[in-house]
N, C-alpha and C positions, 0 to 999 in steps of 0.2 A: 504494500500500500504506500504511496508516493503521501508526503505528505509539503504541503506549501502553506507559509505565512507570507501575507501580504498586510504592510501597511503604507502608508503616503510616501514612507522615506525609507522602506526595507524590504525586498524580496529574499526571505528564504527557503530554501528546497535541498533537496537528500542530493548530495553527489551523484552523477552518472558518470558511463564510460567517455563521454566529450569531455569530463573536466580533468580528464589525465595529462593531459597535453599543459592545460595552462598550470597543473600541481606543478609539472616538472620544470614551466617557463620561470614560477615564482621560486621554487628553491633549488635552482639549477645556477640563476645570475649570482655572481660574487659580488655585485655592489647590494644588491637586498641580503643577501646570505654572511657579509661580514657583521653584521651583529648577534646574529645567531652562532650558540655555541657550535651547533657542526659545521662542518666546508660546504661547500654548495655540493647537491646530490646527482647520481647517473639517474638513469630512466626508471633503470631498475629500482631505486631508492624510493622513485617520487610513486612507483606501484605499490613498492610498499606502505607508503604513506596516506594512498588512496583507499588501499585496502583495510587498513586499519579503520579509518574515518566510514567503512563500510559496513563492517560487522557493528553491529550495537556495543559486545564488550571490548572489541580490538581483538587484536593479535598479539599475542604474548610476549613472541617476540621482537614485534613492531615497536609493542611498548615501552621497551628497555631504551631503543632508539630513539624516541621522540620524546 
């Protein structure tokens, strides 16, 4: 079941397979990724990160990572 919140000034919605691309644009760049404690991520990384944010409790070992 998809679920969506809309208000005047916020659309939210469950991650799909389209937002893997922009996961890995945002924590792939080293000018967004230098504040953050890890290096910027491969593709591989940002599926993980996608995948976690997918499952309800995450991923075990996703979670150590993030």
């Amino acid at each position: 079941m998809k679920t969506e919140i809309t208000t005047n000034r916020l659309f939210l919605r469950q991650l799909d397979n389209s937002d893997l691309q922009d996961i890995y644009r945002q924590f792939s760049d080293y000018d967004k990724c230098r504040f953050f404690s890890d290096p910027p991520c491969t593709i591989e990384e940002a599926q993980d990160i996608f995948n976690h944010y997918q499952h309800k409790n995450g991923d075990k070992d996703t979670q150590k990572k993030l």
